[in-house]
mmCIF file of the N, C-alpha and C atoms, coordinates in Angstrom:
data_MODEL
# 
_entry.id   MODEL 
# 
loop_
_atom_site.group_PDB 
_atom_site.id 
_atom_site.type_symbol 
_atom_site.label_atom_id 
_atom_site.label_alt_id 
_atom_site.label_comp_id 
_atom_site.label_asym_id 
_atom_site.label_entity_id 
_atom_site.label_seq_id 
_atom_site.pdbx_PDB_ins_code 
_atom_site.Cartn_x 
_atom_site.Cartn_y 
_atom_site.Cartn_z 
_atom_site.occupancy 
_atom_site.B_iso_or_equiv 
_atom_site.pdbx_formal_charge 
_atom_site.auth_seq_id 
_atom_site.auth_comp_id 
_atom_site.auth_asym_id 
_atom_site.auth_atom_id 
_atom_site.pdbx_PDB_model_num 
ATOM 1   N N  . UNK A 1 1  ? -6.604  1.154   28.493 1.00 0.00 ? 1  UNK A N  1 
ATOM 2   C CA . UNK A 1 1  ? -5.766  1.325   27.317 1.00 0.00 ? 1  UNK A CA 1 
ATOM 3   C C  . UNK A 1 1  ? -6.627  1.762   26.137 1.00 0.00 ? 1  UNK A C  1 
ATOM 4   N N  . UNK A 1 2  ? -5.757  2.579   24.905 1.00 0.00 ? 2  UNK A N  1 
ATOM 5   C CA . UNK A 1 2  ? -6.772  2.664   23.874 1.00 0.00 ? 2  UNK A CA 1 
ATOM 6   C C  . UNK A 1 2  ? -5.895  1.535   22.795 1.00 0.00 ? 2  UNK A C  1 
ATOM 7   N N  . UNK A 1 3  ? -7.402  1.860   22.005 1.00 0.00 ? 3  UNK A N  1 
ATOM 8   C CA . UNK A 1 3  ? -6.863  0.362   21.171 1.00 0.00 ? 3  UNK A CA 1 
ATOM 9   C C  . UNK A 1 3  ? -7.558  0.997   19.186 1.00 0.00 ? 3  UNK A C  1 
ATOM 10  N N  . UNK A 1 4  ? -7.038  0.839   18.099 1.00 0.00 ? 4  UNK A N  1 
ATOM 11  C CA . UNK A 1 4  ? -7.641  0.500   17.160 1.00 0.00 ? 4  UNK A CA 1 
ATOM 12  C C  . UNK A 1 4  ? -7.274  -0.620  16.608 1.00 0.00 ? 4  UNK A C  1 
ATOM 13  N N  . UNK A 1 5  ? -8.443  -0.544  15.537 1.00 0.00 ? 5  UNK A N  1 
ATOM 14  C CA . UNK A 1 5  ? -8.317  -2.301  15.074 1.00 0.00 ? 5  UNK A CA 1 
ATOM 15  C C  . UNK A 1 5  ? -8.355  -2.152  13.299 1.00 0.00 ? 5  UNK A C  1 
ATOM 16  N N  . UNK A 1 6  ? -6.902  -2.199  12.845 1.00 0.00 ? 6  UNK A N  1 
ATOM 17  C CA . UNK A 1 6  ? -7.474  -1.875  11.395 1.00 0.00 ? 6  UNK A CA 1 
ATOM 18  C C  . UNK A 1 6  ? -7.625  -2.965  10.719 1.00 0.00 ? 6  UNK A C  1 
ATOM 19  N N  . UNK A 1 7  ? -8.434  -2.465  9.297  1.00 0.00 ? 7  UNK A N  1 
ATOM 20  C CA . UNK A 1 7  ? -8.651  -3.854  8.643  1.00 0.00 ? 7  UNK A CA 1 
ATOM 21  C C  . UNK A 1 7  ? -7.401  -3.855  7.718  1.00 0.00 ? 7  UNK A C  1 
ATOM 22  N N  . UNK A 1 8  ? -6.606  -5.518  7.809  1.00 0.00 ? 8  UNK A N  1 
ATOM 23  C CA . UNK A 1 8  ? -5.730  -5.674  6.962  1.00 0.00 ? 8  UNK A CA 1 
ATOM 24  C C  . UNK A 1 8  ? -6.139  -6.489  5.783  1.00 0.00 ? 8  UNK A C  1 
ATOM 25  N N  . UNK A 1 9  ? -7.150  -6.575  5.468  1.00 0.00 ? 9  UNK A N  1 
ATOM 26  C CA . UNK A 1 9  ? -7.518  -7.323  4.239  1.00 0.00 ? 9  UNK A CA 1 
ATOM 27  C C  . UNK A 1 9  ? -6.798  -7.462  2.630  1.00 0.00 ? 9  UNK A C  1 
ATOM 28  N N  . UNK A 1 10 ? -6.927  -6.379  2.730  1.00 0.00 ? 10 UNK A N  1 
ATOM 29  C CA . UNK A 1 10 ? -5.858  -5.641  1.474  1.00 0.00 ? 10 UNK A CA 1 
ATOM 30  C C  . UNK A 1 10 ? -4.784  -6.016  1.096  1.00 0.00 ? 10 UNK A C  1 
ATOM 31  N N  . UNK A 1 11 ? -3.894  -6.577  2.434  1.00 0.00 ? 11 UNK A N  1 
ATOM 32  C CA . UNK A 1 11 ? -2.761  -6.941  2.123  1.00 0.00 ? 11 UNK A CA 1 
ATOM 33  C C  . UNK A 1 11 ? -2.236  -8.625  1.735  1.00 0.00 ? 11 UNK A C  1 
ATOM 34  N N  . UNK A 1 12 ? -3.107  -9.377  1.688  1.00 0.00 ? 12 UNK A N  1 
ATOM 35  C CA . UNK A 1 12 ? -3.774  -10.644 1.396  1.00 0.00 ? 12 UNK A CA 1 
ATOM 36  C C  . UNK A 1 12 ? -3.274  -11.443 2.349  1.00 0.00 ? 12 UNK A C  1 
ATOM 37  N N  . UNK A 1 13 ? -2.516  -11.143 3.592  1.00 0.00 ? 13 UNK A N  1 
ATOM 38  C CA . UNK A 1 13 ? -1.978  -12.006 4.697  1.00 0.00 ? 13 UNK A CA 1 
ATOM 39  C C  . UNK A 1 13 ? -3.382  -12.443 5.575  1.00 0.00 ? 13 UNK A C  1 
ATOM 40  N N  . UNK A 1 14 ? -3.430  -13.274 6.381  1.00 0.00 ? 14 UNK A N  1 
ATOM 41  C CA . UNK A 1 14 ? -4.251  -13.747 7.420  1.00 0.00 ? 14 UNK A CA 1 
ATOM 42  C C  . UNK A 1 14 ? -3.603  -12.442 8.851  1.00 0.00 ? 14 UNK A C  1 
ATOM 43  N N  . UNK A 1 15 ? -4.578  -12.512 9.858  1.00 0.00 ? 15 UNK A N  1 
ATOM 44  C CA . UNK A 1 15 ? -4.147  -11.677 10.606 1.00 0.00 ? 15 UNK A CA 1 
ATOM 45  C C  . UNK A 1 15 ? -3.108  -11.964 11.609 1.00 0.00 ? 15 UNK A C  1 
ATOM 46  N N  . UNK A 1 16 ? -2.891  -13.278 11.592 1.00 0.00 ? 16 UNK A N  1 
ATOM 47  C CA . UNK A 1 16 ? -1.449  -14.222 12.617 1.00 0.00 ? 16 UNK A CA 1 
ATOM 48  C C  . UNK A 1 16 ? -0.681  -14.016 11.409 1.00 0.00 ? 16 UNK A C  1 
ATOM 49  N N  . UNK A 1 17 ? -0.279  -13.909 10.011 1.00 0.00 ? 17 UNK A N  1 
ATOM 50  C CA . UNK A 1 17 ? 0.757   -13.552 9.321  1.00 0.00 ? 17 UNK A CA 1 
ATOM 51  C C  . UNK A 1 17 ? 1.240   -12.107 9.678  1.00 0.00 ? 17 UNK A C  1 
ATOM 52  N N  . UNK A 1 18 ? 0.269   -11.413 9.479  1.00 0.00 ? 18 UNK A N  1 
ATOM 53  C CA . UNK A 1 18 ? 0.291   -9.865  9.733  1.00 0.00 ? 18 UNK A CA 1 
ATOM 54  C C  . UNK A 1 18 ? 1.079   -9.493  11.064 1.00 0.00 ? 18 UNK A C  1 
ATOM 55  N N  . UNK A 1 19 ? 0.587   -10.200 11.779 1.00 0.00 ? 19 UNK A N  1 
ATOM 56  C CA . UNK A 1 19 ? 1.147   -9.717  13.048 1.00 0.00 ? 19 UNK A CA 1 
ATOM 57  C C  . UNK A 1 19 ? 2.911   -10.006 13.219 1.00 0.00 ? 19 UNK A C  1 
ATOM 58  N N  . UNK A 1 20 ? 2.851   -12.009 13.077 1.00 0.00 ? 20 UNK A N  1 
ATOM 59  C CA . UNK A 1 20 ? 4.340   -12.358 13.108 1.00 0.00 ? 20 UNK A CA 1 
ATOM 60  C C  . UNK A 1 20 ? 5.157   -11.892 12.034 1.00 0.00 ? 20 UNK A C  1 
ATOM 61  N N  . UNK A 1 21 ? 5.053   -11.498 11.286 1.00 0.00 ? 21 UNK A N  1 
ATOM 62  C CA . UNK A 1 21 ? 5.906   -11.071 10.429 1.00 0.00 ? 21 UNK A CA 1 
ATOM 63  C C  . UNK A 1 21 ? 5.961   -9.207  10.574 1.00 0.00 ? 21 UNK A C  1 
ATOM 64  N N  . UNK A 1 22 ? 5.249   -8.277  10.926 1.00 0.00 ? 22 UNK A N  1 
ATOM 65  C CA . UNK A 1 22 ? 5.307   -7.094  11.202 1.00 0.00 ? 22 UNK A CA 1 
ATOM 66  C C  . UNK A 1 22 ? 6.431   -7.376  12.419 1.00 0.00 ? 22 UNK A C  1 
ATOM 67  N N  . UNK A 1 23 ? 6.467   -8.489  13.592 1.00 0.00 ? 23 UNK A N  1 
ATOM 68  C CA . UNK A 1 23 ? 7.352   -8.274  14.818 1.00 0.00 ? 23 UNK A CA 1 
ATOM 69  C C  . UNK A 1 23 ? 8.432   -8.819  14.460 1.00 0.00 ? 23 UNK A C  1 
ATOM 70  N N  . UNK A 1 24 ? 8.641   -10.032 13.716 1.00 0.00 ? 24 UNK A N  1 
ATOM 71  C CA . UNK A 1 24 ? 9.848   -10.289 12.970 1.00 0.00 ? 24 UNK A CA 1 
ATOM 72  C C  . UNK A 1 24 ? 10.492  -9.089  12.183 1.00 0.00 ? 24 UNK A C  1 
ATOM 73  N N  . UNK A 1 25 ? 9.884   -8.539  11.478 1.00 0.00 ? 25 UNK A N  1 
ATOM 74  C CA . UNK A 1 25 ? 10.408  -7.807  9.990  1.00 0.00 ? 25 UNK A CA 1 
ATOM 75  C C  . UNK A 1 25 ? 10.825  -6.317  10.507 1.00 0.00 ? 25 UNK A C  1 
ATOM 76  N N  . UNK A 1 26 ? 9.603   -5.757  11.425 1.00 0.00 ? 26 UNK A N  1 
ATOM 77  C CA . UNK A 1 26 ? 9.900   -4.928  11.829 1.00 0.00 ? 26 UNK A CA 1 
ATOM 78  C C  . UNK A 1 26 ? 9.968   -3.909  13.384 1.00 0.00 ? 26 UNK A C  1 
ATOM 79  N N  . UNK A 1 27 ? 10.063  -5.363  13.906 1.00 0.00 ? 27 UNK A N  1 
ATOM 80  C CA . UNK A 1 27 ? 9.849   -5.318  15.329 1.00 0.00 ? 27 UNK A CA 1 
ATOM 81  C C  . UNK A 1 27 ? 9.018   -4.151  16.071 1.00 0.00 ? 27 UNK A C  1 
ATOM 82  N N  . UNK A 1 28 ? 7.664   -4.586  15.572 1.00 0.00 ? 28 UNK A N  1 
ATOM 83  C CA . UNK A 1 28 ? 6.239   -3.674  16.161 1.00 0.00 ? 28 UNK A CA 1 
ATOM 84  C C  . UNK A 1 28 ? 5.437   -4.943  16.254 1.00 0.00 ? 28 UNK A C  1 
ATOM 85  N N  . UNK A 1 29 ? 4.682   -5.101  17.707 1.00 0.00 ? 29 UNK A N  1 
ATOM 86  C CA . UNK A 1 29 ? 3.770   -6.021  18.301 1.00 0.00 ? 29 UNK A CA 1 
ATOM 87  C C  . UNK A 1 29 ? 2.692   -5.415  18.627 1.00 0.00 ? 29 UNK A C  1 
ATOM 88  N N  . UNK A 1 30 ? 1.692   -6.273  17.761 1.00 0.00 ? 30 UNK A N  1 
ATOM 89  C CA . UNK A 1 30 ? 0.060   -5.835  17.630 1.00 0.00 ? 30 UNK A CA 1 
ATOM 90  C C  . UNK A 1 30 ? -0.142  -7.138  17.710 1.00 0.00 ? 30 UNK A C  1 
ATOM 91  N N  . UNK A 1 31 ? -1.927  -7.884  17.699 1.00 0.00 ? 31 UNK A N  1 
ATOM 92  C CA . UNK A 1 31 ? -2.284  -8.713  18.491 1.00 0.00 ? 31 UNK A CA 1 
ATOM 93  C C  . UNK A 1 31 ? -3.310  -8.994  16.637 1.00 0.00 ? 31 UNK A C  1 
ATOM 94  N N  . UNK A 1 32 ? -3.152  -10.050 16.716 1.00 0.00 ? 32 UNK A N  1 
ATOM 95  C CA . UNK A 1 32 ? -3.874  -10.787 15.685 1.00 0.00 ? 32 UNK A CA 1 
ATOM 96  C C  . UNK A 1 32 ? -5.279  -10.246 15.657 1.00 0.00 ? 32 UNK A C  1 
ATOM 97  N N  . UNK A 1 33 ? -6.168  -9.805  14.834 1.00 0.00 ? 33 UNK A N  1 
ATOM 98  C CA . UNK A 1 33 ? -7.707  -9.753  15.156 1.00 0.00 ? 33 UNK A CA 1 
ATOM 99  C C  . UNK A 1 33 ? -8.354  -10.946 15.411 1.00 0.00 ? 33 UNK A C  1 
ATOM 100 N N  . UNK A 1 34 ? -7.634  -12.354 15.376 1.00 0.00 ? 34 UNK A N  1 
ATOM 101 C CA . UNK A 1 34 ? -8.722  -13.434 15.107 1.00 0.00 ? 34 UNK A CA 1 
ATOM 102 C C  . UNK A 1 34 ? -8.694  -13.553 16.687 1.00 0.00 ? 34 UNK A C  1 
ATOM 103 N N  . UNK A 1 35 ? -7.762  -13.311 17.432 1.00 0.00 ? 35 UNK A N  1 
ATOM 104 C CA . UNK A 1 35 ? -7.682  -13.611 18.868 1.00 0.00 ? 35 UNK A CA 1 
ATOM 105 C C  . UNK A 1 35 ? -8.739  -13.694 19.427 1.00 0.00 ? 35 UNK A C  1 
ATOM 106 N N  . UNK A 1 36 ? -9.540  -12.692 18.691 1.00 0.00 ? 36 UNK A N  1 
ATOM 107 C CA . UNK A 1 36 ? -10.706 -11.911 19.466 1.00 0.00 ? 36 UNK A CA 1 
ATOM 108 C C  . UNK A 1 36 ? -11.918 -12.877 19.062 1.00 0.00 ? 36 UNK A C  1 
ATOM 109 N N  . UNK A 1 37 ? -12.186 -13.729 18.208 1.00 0.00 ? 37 UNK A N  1 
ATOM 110 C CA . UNK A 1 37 ? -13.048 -14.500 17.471 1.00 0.00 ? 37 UNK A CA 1 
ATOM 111 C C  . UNK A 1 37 ? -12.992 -14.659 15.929 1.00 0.00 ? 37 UNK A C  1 
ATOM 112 N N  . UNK A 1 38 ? -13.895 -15.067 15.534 1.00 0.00 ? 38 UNK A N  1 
ATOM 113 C CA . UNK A 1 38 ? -13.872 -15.549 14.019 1.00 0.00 ? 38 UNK A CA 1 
ATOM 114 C C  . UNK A 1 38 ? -14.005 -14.416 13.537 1.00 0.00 ? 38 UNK A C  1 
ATOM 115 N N  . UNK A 1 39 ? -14.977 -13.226 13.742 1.00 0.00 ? 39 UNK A N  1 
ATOM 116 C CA . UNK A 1 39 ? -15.054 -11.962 13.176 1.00 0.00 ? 39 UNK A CA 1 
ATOM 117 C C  . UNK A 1 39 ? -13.920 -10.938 12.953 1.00 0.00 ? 39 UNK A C  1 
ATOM 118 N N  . UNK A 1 40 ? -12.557 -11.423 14.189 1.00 0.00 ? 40 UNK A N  1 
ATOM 119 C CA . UNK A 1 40 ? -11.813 -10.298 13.996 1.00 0.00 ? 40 UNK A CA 1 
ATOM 120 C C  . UNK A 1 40 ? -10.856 -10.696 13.049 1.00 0.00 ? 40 UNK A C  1 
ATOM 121 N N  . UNK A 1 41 ? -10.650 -12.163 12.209 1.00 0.00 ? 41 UNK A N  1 
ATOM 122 C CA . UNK A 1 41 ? -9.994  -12.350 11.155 1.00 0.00 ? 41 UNK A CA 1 
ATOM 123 C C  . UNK A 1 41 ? -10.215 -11.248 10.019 1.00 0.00 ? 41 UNK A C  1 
ATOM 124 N N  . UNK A 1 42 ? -8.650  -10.704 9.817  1.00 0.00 ? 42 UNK A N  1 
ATOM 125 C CA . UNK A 1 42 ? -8.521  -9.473  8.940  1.00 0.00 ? 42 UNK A CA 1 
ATOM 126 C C  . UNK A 1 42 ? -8.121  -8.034  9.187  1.00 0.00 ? 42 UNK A C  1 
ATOM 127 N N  . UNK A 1 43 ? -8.250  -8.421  10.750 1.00 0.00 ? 43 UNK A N  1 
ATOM 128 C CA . UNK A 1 43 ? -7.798  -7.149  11.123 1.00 0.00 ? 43 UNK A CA 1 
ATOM 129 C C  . UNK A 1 43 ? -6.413  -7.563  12.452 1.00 0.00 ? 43 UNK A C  1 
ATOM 130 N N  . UNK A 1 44 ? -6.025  -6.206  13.135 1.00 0.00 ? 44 UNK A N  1 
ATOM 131 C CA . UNK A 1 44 ? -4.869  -6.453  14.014 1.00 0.00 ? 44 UNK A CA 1 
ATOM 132 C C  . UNK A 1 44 ? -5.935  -5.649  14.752 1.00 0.00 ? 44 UNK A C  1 
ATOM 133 N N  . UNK A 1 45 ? -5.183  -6.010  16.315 1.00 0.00 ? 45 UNK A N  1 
ATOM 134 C CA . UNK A 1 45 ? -5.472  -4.737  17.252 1.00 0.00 ? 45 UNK A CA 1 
ATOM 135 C C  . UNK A 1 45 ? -4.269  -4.055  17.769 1.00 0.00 ? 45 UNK A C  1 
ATOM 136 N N  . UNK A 1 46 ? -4.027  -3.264  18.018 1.00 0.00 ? 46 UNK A N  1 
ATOM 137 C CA . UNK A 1 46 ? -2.829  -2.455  18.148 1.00 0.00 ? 46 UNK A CA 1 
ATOM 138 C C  . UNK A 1 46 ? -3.059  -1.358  19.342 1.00 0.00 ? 46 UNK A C  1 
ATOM 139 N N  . UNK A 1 47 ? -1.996  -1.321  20.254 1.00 0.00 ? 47 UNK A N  1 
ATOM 140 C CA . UNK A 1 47 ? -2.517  -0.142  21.170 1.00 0.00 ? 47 UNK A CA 1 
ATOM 141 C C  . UNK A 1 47 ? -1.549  0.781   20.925 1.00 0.00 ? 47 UNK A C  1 
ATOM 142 N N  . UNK A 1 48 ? -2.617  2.342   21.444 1.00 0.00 ? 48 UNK A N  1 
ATOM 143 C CA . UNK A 1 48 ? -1.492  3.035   21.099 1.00 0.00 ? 48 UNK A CA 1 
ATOM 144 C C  . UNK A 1 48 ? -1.579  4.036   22.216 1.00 0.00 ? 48 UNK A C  1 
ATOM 145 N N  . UNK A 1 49 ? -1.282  3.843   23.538 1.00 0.00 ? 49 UNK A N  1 
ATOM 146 C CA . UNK A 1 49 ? -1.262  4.536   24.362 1.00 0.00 ? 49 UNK A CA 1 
ATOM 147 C C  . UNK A 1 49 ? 0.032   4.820   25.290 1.00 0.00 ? 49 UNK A C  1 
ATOM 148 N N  . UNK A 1 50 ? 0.723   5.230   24.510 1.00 0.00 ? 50 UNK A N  1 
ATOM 149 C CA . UNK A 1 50 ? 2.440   5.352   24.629 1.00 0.00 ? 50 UNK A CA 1 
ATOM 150 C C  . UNK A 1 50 ? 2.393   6.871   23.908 1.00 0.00 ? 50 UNK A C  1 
ATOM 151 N N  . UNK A 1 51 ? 3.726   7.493   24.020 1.00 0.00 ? 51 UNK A N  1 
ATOM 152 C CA . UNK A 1 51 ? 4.337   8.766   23.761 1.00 0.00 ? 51 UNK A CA 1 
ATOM 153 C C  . UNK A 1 51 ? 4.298   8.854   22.492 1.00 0.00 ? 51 UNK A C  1 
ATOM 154 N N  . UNK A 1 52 ? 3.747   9.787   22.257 1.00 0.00 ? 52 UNK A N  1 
ATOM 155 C CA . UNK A 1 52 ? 3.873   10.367  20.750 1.00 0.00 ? 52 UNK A CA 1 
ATOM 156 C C  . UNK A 1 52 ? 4.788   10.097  19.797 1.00 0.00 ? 52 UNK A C  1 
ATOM 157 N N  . UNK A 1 53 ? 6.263   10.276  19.964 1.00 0.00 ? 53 UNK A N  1 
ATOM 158 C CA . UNK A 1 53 ? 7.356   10.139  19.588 1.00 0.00 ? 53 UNK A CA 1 
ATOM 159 C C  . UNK A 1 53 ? 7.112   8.091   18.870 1.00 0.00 ? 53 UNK A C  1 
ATOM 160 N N  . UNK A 1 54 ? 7.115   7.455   20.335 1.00 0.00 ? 54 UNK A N  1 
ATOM 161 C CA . UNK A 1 54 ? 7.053   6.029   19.642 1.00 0.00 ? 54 UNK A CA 1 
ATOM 162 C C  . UNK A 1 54 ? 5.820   5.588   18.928 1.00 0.00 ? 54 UNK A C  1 
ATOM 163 N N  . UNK A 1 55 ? 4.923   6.448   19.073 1.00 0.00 ? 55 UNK A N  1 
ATOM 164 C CA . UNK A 1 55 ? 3.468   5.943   18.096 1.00 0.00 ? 55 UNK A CA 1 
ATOM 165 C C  . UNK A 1 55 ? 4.274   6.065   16.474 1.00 0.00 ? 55 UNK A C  1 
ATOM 166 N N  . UNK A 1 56 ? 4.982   7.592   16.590 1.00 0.00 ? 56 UNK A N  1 
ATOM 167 C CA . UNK A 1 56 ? 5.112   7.831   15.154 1.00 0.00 ? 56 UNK A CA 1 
ATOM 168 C C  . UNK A 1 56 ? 6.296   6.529   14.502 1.00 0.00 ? 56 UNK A C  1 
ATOM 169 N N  . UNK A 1 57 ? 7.177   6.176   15.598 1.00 0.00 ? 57 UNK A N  1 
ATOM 170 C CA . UNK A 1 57 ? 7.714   5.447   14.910 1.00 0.00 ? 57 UNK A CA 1 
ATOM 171 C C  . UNK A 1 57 ? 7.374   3.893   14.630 1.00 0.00 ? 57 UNK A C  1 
ATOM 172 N N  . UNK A 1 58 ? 6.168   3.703   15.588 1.00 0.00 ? 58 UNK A N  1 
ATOM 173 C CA . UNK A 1 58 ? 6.081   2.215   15.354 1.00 0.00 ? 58 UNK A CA 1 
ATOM 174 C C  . UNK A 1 58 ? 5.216   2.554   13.954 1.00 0.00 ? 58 UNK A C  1 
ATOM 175 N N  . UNK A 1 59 ? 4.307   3.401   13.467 1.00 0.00 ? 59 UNK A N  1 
ATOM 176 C CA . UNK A 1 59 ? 3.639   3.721   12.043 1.00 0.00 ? 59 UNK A CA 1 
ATOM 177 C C  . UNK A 1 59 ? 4.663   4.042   10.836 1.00 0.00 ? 59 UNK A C  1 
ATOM 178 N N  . UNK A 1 60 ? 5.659   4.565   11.297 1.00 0.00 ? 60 UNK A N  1 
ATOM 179 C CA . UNK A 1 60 ? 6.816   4.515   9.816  1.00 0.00 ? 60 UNK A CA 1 
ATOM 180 C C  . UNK A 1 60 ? 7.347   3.102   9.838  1.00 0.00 ? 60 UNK A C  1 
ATOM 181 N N  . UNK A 1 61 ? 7.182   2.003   10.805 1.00 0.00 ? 61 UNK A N  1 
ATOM 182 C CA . UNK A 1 61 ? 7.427   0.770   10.729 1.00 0.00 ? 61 UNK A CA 1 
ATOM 183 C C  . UNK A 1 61 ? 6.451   0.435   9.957  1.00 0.00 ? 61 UNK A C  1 
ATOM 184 N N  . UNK A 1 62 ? 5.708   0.649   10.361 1.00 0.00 ? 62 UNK A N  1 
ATOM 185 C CA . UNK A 1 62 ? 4.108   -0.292  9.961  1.00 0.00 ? 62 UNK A CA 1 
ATOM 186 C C  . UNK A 1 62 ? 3.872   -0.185  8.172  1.00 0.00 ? 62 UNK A C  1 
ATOM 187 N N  . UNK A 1 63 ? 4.285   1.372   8.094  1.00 0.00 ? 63 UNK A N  1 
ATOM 188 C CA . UNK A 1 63 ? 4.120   1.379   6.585  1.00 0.00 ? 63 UNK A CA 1 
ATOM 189 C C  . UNK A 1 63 ? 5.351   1.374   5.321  1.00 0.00 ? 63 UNK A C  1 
ATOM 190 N N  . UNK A 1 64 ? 6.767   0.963   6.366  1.00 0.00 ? 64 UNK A N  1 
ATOM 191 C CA . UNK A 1 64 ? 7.756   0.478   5.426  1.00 0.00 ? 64 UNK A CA 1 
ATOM 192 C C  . UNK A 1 64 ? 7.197   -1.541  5.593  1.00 0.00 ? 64 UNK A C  1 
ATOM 193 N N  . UNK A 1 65 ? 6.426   -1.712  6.279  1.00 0.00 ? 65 UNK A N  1 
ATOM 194 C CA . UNK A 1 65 ? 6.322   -3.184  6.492  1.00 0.00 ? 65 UNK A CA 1 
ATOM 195 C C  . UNK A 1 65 ? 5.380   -3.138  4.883  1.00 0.00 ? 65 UNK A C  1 
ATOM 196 N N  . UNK A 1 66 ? 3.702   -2.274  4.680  1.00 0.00 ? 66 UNK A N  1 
ATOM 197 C CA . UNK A 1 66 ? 3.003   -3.040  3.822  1.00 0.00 ? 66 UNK A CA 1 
ATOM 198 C C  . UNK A 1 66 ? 3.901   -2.680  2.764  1.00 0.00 ? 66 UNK A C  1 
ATOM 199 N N  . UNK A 1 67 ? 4.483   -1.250  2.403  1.00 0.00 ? 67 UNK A N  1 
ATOM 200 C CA . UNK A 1 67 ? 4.812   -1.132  1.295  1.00 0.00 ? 67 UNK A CA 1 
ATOM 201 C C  . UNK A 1 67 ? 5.954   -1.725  0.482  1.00 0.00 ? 67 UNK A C  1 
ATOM 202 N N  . UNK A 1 68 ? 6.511   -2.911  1.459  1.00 0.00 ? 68 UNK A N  1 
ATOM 203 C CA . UNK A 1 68 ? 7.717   -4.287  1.198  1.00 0.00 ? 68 UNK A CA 1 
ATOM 204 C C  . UNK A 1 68 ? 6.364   -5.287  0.476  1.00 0.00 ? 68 UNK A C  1 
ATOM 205 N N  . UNK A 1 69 ? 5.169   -5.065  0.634  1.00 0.00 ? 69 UNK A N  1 
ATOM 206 C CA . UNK A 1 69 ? 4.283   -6.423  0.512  1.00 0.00 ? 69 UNK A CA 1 
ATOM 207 C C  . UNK A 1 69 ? 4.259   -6.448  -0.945 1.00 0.00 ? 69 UNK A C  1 
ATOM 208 N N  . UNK A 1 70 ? 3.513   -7.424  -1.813 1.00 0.00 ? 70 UNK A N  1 
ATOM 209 C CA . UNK A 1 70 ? 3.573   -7.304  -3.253 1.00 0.00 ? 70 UNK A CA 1 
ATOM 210 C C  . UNK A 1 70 ? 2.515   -7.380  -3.468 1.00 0.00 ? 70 UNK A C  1 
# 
């Protein structure tokens, strides 16, 4: 699978907020960064090895999700 891992720092959530509330709010499932250890707090991992079509739409999710954030 491919995978990136962005940093969500910015958005002042922890990375288990980030995640449950992106699949609640806007039903797109990415994987906490802390899963991975103490280092990956701040980020998500997200795969994106699916059809073009649903990449683009799980990212117009992703960025009606931060731009709801305050």
């Amino acid at each position: 699978a491919f995978y990136i891992f962005p940093n969500i720092t910015s958005t002042g959530l922890t990375s288990v907020e980030f995640a449950e509330r992106l699949l609640m709010e806007e039903r797109v499932a990415a994987v906490p960064g802390d899963a991975f250890g103490a280092c990956g707090e701040g980020y998500l991992r997200c795969c994106y090895a699916t059809a073009l079509p649903k990449l683009e739409e799980a990212l117009a999710r992703m960025k009606r999700f931060i731009e709801k954030l305050p």
